[in-house]
ROMIRO-603002 format. One line per 4 residues: for each residue x, y, z of N, C-alpha, C. Coordinates in pm, 1 decimal. Atoms other than C-alpha are relative to their C-alpha. Example, Ala and Ser with C-alpha at 12.3 -4.5 7.8 and 13.67 -1.06 7.14 Angstrom:
! residues 2
89.0 -119.0 0.0 1230.0 -450.0 780.0 90.0 120.0 0.0 | -82.0 -119.0 -6.0 1367.0 -106.0 714.0 -77.0 109.0 73.0
This chain:
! residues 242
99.8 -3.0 -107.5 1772.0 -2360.1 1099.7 -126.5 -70.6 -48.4 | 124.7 124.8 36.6 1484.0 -2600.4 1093.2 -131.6 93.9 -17.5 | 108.3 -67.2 24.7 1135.7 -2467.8 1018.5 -38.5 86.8 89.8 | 57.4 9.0 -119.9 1003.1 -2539.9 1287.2 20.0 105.8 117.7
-100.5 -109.8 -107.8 1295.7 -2357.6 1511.4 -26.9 142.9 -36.4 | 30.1 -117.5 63.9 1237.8 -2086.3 1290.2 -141.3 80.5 3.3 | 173.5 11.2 -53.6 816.8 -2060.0 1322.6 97.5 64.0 132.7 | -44.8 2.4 -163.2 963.4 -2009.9 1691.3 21.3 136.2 8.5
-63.2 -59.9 -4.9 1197.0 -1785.3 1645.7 -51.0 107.7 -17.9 | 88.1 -84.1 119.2 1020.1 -1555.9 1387.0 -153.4 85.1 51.5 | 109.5 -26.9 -49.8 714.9 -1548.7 1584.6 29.9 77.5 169.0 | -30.6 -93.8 -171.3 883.4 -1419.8 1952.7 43.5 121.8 -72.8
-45.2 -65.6 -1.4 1048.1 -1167.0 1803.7 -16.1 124.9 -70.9 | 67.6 -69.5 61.5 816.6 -1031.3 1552.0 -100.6 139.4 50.5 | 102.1 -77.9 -75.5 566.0 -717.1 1678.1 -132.6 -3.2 -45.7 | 117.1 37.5 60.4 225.6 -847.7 1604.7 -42.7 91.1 -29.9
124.7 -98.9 30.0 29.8 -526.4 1625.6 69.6 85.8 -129.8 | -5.8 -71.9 132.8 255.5 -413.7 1315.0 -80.3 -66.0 -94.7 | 78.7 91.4 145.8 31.2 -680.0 1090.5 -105.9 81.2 5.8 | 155.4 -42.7 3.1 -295.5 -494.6 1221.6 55.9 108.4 -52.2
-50.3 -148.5 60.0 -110.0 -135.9 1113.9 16.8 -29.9 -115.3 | -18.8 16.0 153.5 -19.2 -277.5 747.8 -140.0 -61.2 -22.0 | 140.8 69.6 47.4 -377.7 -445.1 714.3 -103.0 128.7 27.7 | 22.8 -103.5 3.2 -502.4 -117.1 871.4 -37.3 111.2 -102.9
-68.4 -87.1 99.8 -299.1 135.3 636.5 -106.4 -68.3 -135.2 | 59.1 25.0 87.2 -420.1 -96.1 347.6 -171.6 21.3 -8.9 | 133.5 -83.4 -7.8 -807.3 -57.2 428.6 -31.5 101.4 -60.1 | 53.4 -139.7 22.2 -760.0 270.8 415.4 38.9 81.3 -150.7
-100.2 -81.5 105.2 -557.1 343.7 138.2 -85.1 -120.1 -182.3 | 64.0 90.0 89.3 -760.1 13.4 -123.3 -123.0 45.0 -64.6 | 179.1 -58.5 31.9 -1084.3 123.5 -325.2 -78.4 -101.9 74.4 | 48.8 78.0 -74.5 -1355.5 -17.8 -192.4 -73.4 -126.7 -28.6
8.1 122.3 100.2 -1397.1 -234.5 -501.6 53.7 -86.8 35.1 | -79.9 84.3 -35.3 -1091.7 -442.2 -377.2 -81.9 -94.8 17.9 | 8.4 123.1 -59.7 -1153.9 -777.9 -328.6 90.4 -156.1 -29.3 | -131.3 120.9 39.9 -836.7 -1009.3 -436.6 110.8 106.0 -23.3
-59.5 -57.3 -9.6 -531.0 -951.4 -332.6 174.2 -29.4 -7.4 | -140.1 77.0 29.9 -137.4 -1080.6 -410.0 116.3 37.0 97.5 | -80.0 -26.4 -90.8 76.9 -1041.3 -127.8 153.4 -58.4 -12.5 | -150.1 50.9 4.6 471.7 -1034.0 -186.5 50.8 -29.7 139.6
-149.9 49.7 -146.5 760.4 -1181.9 55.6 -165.1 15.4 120.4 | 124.7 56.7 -72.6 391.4 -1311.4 260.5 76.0 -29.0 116.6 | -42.7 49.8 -116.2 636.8 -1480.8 500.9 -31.3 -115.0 99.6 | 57.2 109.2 -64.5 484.7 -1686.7 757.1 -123.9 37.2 -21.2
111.5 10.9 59.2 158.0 -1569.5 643.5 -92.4 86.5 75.7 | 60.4 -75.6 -91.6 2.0 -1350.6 921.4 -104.2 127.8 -39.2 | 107.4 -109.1 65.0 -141.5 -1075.3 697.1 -75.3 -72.9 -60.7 | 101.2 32.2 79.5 -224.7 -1262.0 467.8 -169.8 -40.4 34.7
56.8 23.7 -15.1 -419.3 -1405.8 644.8 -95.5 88.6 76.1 | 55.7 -144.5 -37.9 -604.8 -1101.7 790.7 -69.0 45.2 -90.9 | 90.3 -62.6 96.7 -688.3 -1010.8 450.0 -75.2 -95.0 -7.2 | 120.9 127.2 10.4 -859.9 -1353.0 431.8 -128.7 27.5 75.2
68.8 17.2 -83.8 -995.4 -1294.4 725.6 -135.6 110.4 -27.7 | 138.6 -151.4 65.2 -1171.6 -910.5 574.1 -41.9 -53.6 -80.7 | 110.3 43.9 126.6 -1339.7 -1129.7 300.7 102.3 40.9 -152.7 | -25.2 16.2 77.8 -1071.7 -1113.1 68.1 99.6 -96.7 -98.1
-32.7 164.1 38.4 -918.0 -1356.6 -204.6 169.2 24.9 -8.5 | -193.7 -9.8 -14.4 -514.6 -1383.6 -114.3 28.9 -93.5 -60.8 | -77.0 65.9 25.9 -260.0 -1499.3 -296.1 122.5 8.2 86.8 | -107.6 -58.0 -43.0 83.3 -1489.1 -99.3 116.6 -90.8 -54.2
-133.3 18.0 45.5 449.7 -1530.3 -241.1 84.9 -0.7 83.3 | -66.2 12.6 -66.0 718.4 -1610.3 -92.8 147.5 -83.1 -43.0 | -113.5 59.0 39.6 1118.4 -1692.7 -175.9 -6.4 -129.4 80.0 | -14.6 116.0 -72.5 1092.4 -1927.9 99.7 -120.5 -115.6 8.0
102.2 104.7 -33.0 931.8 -2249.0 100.5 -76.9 -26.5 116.6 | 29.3 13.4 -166.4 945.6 -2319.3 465.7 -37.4 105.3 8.7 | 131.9 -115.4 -26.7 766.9 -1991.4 512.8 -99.3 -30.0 -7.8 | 106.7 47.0 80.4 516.2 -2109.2 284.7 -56.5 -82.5 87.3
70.3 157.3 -46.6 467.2 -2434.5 497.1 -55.9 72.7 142.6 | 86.3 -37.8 -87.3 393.3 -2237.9 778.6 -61.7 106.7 16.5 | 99.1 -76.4 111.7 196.4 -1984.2 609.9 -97.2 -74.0 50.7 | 101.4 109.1 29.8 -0.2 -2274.5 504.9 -74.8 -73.0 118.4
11.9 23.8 -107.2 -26.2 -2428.5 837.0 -97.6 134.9 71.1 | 34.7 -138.4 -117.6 -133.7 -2067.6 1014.2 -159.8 6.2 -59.9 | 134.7 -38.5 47.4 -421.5 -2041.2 724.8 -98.6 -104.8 48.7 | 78.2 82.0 -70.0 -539.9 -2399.1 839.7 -42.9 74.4 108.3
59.3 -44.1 -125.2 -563.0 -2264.2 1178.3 -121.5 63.2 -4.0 | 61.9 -152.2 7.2 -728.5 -1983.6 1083.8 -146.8 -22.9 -91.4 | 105.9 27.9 84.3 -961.3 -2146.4 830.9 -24.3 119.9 -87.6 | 22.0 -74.3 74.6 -934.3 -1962.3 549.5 71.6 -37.3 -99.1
-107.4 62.2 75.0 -791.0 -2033.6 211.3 50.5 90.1 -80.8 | -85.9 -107.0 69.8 -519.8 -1901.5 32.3 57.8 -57.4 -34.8 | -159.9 80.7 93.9 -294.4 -1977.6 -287.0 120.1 87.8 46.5 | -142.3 -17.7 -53.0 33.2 -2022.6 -164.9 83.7 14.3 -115.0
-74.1 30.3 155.2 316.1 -1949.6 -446.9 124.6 18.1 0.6 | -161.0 -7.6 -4.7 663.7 -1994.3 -404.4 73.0 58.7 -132.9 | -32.0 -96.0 65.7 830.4 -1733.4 -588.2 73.6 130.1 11.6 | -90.5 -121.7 -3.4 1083.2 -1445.0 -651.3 -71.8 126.6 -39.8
-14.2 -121.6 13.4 1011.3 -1087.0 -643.6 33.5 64.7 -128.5 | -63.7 -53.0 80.0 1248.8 -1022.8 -934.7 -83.2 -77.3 -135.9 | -1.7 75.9 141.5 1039.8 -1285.9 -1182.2 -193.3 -9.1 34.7 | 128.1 41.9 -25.4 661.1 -1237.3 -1149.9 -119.3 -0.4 -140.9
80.1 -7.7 116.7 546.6 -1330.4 -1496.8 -105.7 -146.8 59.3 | 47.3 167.3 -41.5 302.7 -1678.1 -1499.4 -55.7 17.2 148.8 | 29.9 31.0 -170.1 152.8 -1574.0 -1138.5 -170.3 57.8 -53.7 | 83.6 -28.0 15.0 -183.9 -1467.3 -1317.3 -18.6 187.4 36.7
-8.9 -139.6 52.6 -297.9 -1066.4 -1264.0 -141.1 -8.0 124.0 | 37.1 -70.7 -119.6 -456.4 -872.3 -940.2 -38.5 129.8 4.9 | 56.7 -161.7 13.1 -638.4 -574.6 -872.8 82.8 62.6 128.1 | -85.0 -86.4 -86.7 -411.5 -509.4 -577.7 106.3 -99.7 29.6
-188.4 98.4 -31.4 -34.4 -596.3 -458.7 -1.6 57.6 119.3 | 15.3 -28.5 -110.1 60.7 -565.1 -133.2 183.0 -28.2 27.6 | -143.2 44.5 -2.0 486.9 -584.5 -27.2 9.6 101.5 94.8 | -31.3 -80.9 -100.0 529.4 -490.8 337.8 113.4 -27.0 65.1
-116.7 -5.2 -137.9 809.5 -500.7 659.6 119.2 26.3 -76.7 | -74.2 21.5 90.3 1014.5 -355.0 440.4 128.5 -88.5 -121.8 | -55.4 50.3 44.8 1086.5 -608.6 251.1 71.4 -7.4 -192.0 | -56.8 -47.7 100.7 1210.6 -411.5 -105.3 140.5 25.6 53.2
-167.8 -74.3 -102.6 1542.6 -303.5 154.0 63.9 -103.4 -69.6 | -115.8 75.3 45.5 1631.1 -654.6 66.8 38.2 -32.5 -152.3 | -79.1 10.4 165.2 1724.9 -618.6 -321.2 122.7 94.0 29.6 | -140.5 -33.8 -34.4 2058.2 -548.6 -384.5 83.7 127.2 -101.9
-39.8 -155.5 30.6 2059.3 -217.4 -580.6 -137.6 31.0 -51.4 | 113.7 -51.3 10.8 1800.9 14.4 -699.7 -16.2 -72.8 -158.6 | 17.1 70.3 97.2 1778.1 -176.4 -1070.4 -91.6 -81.3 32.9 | 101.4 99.8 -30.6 1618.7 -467.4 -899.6 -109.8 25.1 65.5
103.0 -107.2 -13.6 1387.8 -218.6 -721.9 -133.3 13.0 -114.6 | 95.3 26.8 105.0 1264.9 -142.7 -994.3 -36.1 -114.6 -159.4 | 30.9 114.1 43.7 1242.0 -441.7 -1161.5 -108.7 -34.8 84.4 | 134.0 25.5 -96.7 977.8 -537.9 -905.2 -76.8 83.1 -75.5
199.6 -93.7 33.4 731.7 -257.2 -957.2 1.2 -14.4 -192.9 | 46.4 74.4 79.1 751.5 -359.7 -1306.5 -42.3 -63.8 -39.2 | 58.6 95.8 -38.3 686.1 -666.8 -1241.3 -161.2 -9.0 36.5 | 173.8 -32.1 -67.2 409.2 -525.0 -1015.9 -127.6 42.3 -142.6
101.7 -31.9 112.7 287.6 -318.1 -1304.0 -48.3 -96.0 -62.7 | 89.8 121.3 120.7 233.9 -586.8 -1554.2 -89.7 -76.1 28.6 | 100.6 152.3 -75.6 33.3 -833.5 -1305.7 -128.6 122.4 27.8 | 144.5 -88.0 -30.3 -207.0 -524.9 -1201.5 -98.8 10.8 -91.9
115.2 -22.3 110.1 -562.8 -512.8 -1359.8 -10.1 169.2 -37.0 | 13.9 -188.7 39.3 -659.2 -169.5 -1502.1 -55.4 40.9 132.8 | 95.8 -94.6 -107.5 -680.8 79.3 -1217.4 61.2 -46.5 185.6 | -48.2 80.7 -69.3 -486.0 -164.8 -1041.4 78.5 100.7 165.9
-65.7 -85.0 -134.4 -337.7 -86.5 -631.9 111.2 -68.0 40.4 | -87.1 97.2 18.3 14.4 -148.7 -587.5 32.9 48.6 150.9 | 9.7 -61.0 -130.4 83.3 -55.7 -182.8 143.3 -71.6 67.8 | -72.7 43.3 -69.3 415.5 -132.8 7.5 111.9 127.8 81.3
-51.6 -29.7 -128.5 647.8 0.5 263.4 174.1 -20.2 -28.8 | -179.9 -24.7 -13.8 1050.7 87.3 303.2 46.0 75.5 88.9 | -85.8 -148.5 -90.8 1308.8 265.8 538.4 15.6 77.0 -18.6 | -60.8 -113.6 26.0 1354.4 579.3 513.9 134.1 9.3 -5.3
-114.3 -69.6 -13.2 1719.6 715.6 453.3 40.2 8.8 183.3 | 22.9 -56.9 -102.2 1658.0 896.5 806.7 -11.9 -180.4 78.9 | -8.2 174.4 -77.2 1628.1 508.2 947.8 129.3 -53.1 -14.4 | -109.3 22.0 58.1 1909.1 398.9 795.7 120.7 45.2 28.9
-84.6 -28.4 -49.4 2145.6 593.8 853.6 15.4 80.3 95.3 | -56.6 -87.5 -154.2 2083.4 796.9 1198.5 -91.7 -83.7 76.7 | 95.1 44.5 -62.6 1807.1 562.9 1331.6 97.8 -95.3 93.2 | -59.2 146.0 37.1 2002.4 201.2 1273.0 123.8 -34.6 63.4
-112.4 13.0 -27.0 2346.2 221.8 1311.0 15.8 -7.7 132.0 | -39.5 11.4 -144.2 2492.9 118.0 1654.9 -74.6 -61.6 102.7 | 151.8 5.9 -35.7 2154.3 -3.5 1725.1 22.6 -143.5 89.9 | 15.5 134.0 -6.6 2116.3 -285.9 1947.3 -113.8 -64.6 111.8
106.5 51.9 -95.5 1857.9 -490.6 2131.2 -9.9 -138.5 42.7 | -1.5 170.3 -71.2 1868.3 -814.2 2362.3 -72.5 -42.6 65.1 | 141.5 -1.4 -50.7 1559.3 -985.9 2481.3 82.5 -143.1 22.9 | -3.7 137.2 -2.5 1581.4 -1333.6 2632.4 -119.8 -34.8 149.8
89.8 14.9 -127.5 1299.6 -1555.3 2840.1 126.5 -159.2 39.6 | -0.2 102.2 -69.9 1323.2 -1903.4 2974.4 41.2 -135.6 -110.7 | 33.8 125.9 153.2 1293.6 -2069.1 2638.4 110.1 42.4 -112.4 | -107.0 -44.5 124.8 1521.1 -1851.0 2412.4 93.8 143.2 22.9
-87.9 -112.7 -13.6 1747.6 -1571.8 2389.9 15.1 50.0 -132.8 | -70.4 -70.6 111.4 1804.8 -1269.3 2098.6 75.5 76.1 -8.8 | -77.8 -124.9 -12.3 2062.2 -1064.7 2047.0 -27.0 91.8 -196.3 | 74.8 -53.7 109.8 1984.4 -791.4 1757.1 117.3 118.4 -15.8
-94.4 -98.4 -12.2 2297.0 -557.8 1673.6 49.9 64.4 -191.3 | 15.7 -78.4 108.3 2311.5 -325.9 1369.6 94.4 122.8 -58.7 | -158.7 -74.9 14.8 2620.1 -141.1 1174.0 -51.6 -0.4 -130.1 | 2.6 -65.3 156.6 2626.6 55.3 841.5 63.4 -76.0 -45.9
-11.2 24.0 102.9 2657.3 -72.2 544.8 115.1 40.5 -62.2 | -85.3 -91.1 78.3 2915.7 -44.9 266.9 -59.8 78.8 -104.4 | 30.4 -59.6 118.9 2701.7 66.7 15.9 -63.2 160.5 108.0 | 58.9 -128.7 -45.5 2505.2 445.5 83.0 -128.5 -59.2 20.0
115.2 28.1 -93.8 2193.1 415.1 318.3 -18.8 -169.7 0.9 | -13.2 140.2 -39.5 2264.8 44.0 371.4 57.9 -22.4 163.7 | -2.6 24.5 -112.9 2257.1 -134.8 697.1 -1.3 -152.9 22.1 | -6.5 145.1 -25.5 2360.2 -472.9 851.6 -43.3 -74.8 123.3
100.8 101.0 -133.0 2159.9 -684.6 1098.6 26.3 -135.4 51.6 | -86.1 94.5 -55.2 2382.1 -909.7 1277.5 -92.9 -91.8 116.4 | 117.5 60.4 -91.6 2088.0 -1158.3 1456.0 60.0 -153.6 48.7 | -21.0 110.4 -109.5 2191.1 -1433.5 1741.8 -111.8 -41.5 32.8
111.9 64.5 -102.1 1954.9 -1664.6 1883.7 45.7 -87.8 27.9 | 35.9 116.8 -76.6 1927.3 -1918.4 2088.8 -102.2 -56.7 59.0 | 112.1 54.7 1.8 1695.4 -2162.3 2149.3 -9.6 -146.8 71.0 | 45.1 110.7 -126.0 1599.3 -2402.2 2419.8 -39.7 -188.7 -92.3
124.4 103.6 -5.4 1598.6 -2757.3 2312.5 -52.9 -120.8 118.1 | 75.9 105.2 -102.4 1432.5 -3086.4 2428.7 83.3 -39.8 114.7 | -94.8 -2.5 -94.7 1768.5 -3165.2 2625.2 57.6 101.3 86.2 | 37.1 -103.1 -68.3 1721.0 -2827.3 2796.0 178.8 72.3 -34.3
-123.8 -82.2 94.4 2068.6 -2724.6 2575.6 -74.0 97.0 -109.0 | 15.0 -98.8 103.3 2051.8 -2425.0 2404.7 94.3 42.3 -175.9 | -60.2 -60.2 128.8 2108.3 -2369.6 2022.5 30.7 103.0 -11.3 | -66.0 -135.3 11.6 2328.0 -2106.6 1884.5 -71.5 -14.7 -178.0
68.9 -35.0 160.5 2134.4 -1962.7 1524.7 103.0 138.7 -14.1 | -32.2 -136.7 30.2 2342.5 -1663.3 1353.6 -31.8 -12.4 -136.2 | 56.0 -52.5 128.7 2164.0 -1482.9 1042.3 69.0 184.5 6.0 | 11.1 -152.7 90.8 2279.9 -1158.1 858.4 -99.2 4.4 -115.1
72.3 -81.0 87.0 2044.3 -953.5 691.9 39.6 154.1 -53.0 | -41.8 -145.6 7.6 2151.7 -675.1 490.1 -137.7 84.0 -128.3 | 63.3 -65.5 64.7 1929.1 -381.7 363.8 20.9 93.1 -54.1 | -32.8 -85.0 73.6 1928.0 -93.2 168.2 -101.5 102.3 -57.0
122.9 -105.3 34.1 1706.8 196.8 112.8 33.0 114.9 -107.9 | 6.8 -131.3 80.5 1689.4 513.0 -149.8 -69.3 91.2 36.8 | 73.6 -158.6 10.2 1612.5 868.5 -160.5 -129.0 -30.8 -30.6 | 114.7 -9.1 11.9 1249.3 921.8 -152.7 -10.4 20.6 -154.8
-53.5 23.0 96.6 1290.2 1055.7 -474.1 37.4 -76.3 -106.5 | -42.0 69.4 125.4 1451.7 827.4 -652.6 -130.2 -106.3 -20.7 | 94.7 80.0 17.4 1195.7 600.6 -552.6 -143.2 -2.9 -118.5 | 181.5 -10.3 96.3 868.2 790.8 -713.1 46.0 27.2 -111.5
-106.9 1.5 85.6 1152.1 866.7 -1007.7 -64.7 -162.1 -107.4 | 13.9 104.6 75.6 1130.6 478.6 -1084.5 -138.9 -58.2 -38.0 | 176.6 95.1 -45.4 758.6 394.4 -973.2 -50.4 102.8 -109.6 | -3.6 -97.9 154.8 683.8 682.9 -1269.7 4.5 -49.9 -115.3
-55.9 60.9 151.0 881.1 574.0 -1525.5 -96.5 -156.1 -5.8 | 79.1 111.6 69.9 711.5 239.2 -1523.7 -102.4 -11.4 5.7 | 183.8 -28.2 20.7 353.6 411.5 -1519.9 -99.6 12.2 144.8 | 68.6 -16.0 -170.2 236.6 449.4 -1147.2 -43.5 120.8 21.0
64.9 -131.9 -60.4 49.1 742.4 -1045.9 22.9 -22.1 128.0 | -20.2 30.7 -132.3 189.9 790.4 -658.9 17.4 80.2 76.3 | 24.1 -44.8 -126.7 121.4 900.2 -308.0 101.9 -48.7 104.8 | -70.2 84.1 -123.7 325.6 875.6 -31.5 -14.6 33.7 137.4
79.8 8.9 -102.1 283.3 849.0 330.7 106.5 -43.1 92.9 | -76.8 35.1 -112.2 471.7 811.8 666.5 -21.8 -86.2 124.8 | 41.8 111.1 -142.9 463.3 542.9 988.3 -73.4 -16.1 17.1 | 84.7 59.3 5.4 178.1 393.1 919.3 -152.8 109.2 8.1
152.5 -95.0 29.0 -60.2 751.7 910.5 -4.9 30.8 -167.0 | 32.7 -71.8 82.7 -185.8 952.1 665.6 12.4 85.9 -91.5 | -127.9 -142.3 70.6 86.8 1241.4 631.6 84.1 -45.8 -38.9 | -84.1 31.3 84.1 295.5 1262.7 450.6 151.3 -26.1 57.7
-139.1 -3.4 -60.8 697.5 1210.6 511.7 60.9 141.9 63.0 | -108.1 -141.3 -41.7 926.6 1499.7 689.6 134.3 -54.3 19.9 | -156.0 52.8 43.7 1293.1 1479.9 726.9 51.1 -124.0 134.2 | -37.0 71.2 -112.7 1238.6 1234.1 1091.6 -68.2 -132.6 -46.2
66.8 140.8 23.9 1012.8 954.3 896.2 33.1 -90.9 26.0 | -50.8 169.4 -18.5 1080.2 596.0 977.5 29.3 -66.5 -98.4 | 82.2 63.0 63.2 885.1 446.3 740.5 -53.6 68.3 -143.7 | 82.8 -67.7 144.6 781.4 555.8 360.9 -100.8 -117.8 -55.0
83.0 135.9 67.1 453.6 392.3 259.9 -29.5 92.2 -152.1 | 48.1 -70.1 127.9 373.9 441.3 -119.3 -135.9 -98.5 -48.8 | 103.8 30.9 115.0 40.9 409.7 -296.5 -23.2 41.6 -106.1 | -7.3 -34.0 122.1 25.3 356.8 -655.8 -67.9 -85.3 -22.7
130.8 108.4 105.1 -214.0 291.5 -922.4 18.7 29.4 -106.8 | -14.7 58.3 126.0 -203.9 164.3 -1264.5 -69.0 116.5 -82.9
């Protein structure tokens, strides 16, 4: 899928007012020292640029290039600047060192067992300054496997069409995201796009288990408030510091 098509795609189908709830959450949850900030799996760039926009200094990462480019593109818009850094999750030595991390839409689901999990917040650890804020977001269990499954949702306008259909996993609290689109082009023929995404979540638990062991002092927190998780959560946000 072309960038471009993708920008498109990425952007209908996304829910904007979740960027103001993770830029939100962070506010509230950042000392008030913060002011530079390293944003994993950045994406097309939308927070980031948000934090730009609160007066602070972003870096954002990203496996994908073409993300990056229109990232990069969005911050033009937006006038604001930000190092862009194409980069893995699993390898964040050489990226310099941050007083806060940031890794939202749950994008930890997509490593492919809990090892590489925590490999990240290792990662995280080592780049944090003393005192450092490491802040991101995952499915709950309770999402996963009674939310997810069977799940499906089909939106189409004038210009495109999605289909969005969702089936357990083989592994435990894993889930598969079977995504159709179509997409209007210049010859008023519609493209066919198919992407799988598969995710994968852990016990609460195991989670503050690993974020521990590699030195995190941590809080955790549910759908974007304040309280804490119960057994219907969506969403587990954790804040940890160095």
């Amino acid at each position: 899928m072309a960038y471009e098509t993708f920008a498109f795609v990425y952007d209908e189908v996304m829910d904007d007012t979740l960027y103001q709830q993770w830029l939100d959450f962070s506010l509230r949850h950042l000392p008030k020292s913060t002011d530079q900030v390293l944003e994993l799996a950045c994406g097309t760039g939308a927070l980031a640029v948000a934090f730009a926009e609160h007066g602070f200094e972003v870096t954002g990462l990203d496996l994908s290039e073409e993300m990056l480019t229109l990232a990069s593109d969005r911050a033009i818009q937006a006038e604001v600047a930000i190092n862009w850094v194409a980069g893995d999750m699993l390898d964040l030595t050489d990226i310099g060192t941050y007083q806060a991390v940031t890794c939202f839409s749950d994008s930890l689901c997509y490593m492919q067992n809990a090892q590489q999990v925590k490999q990240v917040f290792a990662g995280v650890y080592q780049l944090l300054k003393s005192a450092g804020t490491f802040i991101f977001d995952v499915h709950s269990t309770y999402q996963i496997d009674e939310v997810f499954p069977e799940y499906s949702f089909h939106d189409q306008t004038e210009e495109f069409a999605f289909l969005w259909d969702s089936y357990s996993g083989e592994e435990e609290h894993s889930i598969e995201h079977f995504l159709t689109f179509f997409v209007k082009k210049e010859d008023e023929v519609f493209e066919r796009f198919d992407e799988l995404h598969k995710e994968r979540t852990y016990p609460l638990a195991l989670y503050q288990k690993m974020l521990t062991e590699v030195g995190f002092n941590v809080e955790v927190f549910a759908d974007f408030t304040d309280e804490h998780p119960n057994e219907t959560s969506k969403r587990w946000f954790f804040v940890c510091q160095k």
